[in-house]
C-alpha positions as CSV (number, residue, x, y, z in Angstrom):
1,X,151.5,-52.4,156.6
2,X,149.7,-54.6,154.3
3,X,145.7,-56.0,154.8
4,X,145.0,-58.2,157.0
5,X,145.0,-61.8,156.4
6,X,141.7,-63.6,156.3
7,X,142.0,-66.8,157.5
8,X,140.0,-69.8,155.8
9,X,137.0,-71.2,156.7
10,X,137.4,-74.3,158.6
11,X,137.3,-77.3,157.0
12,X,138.0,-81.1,156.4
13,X,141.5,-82.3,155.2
14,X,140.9,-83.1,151.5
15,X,139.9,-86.9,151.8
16,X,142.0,-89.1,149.2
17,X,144.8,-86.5,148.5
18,X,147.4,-87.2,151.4
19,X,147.2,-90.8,151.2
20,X,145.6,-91.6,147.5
21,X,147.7,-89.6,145.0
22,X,150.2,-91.6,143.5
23,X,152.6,-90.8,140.5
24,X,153.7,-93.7,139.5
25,X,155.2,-93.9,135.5
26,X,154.4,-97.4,135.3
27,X,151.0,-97.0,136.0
28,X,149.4,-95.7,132.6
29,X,146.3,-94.2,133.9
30,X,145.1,-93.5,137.8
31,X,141.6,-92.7,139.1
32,X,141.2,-90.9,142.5
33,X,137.9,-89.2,143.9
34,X,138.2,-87.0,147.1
35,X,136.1,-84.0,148.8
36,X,134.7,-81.5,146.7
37,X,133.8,-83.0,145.1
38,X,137.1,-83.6,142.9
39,X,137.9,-86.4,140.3
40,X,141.6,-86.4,139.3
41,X,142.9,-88.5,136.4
42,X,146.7,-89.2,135.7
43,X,147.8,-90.7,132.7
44,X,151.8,-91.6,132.7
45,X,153.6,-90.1,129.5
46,X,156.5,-92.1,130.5
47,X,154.7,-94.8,129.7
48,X,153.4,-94.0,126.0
49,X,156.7,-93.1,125.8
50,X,157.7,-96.9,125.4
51,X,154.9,-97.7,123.1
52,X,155.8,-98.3,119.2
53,X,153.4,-96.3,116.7
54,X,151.2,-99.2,116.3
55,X,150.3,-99.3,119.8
56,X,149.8,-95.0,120.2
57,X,148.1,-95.2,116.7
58,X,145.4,-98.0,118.3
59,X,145.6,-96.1,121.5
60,X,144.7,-93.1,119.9
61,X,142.1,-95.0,117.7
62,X,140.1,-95.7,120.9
63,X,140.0,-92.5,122.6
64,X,140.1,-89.7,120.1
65,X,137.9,-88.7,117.3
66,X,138.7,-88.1,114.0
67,X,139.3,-84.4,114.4
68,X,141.5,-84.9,117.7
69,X,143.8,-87.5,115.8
70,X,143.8,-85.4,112.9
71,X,145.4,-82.5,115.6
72,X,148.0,-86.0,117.4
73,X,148.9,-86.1,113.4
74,X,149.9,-83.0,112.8
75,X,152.3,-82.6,115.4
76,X,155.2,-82.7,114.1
77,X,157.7,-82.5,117.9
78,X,157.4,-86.5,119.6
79,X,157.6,-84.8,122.9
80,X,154.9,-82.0,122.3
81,X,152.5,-84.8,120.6
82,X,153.3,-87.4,123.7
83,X,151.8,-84.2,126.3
84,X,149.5,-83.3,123.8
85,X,147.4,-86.7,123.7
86,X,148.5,-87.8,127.8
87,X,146.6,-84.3,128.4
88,X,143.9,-85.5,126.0
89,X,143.6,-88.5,127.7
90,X,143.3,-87.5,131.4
91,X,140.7,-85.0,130.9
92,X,138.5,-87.4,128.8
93,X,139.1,-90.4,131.3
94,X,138.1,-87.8,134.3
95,X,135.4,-86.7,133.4
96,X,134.1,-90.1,132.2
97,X,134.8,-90.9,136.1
98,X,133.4,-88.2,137.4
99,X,129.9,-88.7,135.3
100,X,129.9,-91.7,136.0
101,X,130.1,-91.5,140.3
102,X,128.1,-88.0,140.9
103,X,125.5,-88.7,137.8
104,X,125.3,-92.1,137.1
105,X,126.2,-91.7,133.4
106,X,128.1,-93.8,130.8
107,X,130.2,-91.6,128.8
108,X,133.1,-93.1,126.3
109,X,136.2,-91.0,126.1
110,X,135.5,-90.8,121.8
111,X,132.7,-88.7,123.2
112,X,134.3,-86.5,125.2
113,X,135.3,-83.5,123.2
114,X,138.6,-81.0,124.7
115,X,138.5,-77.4,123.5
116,X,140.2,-74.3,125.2
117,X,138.7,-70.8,125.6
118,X,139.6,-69.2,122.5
119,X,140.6,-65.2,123.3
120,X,141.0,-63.1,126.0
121,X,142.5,-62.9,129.1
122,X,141.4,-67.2,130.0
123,X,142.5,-68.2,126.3
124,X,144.0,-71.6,126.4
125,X,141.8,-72.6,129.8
126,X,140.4,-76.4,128.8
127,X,136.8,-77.2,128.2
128,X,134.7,-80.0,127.4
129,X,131.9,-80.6,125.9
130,X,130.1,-83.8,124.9
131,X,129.1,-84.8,121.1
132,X,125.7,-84.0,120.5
133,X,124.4,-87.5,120.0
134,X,126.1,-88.5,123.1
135,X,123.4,-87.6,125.6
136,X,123.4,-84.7,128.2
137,X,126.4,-82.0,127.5
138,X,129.1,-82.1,130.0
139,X,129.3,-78.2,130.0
140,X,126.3,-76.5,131.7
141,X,123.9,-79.8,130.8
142,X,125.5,-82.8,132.3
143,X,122.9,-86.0,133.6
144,X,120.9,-84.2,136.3
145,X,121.8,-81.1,135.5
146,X,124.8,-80.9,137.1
147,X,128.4,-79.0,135.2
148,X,131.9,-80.4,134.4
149,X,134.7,-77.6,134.8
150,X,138.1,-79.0,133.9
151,X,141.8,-78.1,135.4
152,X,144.7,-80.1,133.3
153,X,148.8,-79.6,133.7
154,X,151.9,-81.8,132.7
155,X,155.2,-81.9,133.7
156,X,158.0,-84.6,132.2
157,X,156.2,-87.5,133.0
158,X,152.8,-87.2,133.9
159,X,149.4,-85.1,133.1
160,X,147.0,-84.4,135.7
161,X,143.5,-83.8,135.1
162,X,141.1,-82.7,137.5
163,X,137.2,-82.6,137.0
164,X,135.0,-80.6,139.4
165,X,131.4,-79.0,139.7
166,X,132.8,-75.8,139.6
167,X,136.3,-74.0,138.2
168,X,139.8,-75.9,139.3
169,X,142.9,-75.0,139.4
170,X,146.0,-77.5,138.9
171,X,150.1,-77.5,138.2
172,X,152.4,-80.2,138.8
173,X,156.1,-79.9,138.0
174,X,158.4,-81.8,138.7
175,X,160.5,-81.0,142.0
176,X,164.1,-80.0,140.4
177,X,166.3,-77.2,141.3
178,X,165.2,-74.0,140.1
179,X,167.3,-70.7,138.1
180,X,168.6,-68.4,140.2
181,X,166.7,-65.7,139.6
182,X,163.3,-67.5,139.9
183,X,164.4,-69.1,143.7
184,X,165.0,-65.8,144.8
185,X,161.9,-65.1,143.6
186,X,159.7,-67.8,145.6
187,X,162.6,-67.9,148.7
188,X,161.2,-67.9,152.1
189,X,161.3,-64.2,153.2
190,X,164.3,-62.8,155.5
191,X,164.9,-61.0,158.3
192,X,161.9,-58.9,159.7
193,X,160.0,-60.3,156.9
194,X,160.7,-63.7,157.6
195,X,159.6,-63.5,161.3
196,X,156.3,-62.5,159.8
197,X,155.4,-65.7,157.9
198,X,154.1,-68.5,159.5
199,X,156.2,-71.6,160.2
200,X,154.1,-73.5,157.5
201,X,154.8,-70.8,154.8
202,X,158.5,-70.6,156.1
203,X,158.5,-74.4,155.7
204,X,156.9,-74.4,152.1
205,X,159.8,-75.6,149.2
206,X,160.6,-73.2,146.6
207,X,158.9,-75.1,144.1
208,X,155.7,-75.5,145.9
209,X,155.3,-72.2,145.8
210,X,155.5,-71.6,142.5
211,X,152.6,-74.4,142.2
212,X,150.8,-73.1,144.4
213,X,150.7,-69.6,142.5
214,X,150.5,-71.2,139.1
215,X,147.7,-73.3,140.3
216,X,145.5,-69.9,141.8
217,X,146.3,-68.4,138.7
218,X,144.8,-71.4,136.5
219,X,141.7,-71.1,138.2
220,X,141.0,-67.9,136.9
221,X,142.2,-68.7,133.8
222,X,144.9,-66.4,133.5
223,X,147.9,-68.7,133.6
224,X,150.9,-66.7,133.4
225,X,149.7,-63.2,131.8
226,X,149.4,-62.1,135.2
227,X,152.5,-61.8,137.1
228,X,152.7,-65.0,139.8
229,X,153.8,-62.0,142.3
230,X,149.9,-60.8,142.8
231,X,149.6,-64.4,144.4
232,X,150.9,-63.5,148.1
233,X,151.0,-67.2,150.0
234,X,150.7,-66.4,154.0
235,X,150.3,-70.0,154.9
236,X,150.4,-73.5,154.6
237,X,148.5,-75.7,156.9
238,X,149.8,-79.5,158.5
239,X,146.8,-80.9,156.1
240,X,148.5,-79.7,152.9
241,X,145.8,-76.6,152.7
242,X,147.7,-73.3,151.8
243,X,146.3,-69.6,152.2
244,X,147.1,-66.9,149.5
245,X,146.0,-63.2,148.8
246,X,145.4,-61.6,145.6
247,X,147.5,-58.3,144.8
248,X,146.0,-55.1,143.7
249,X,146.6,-56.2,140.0
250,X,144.8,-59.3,140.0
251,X,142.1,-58.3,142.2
252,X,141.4,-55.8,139.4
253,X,140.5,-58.7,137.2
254,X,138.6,-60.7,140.2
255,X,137.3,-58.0,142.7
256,X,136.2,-61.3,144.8
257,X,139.3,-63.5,144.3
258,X,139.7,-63.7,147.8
259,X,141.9,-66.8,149.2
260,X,139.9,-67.1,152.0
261,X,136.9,-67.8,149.6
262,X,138.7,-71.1,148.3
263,X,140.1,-74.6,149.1
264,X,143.1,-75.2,148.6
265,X,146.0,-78.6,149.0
266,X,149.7,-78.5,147.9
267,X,152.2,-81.5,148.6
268,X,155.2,-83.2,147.3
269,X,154.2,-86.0,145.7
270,X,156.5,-88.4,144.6
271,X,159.3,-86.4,143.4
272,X,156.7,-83.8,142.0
273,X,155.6,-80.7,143.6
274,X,151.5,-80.6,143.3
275,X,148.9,-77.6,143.8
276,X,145.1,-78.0,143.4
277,X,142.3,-75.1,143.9
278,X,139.0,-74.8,143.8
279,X,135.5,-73.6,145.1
């Protein structure tokens, strides 16, 4: 018999989410702030996908610096340069927004700087940093002392962003049926075992599940070097709030990662399957 579930901490619906989150391609860049607090920042790469290399090239002008288009240059794949600066993009546009609404701070996106952890366990988690003659740092030094911790994912036509005072989690990807072996891997239990979830969990889509692990894992850092499997979901509440457990072998890497500990919001959002978490 396995440990008791904790449950979570009562608290608000996430205010903005349900009703504010909108993935629209024709919309090249949405803004949303909700309880947290959260900014999220969704730049449409369907939409650079119609633009002619003048336009990306001026685009790319205005936001990057001159080491971040060097990097746009030298990707050689249309498709991995297109995720590469959307991704860009959202996080430097989301954390411009959220400096700008919880510190009162002007920040151009030039001057927000992207970097990943470089090795370990978290290497590839995003980072950001401000240029040094931009004012306060947004890592560990933001206006009024306050932090900027970035989550970022993409799927076919869209990167999500989202900027918080503390580590976030995100994955979108796109709601699409799934190989074989990976749906029996996220199907709702059977049987005995299926008795034993809750209706939410039992009512949770396939792919949602898989967000919903991918976005606990991202959180930590970890992506997918540790197996989705030490992610056990137990529930999934009418407000979009879900409730997971970590296995023995990813508790060995976070003694405290317990779900209970977090917030948490998974939906379907326009064709797109979309997990957030965070402290």
């Amino acid at each position: 018999m396995g440990p008791a579930v904790t449950a979570p901490p009562a608290r608000a619906a996430v205010a903005g989410l349900d009703e504010g989150l909108v993935l629209d391609p024709a919309r090249p860049l949405y803004v949303c702030h909700v309880r947290g607090p959260l900014t999220l920042a969704v730049v449409s790469i369907a939409r650079l996908r119609t633009l002619g290399e003048a336009a990306r090239t001026a685009l790319e002008s205005r936001h990057l610096d001159a080491s971040e288009a060097a990097r746009a240059a030298g990707l050689a794949l249309p498709k991995r340069r297109l995720e590469w600066l959307a991704g860009r993009l959202a996080l430097k546009h989301g954390v411009c927004a959220y400096r700008a609404r919880h510190f009162g701070a002007r920040t151009r996106t030039r001057d927000v700087r992207v970097g990943a952890v470089a090795e370990g366990l978290r290497a590839g988690r995003p980072r950001v940093e401000l240029r040094s003659d931009a004012g306060p740092s947004a890592e560990g030094g933001a206006h009024g002392g306050g932090t900027v911790e970035v989550g970022l994912s993409h799927s076919v036509d869209f990167a999500l962003a989202v900027c918080g005072p503390r580590a976030v989690g995100v994955d979108v990807e796109l709601t699409r049926r799934m190989p074989p072996t990976l749906a029996e891997l996220l199907a709702p239990a059977s049987g005995a075992a299926r008795d034993a979830e809750s209706p939410g969990l039992r009512a949770m889509p396939p792919a949602l599940r898989w967000t919903c692990k991918e976005a606990v894992l991202k959180h930590f850092g970890f992506g997918l070097r540790v197996d989705p499997r030490e992610v056990e979901l137990t529930d999934w509440r009418a407000d979009g709030r879900f409730v997971w457990r970590a296995g023995p072998g990813l508790g060995r890497h976070v003694p405290r990662g317990d779900g209970a500990r977090f917030d948490s919001w998974a939906r379907e959002v326009d064709g797109y399957s979309v997990a957030l978490v965070w402290r």
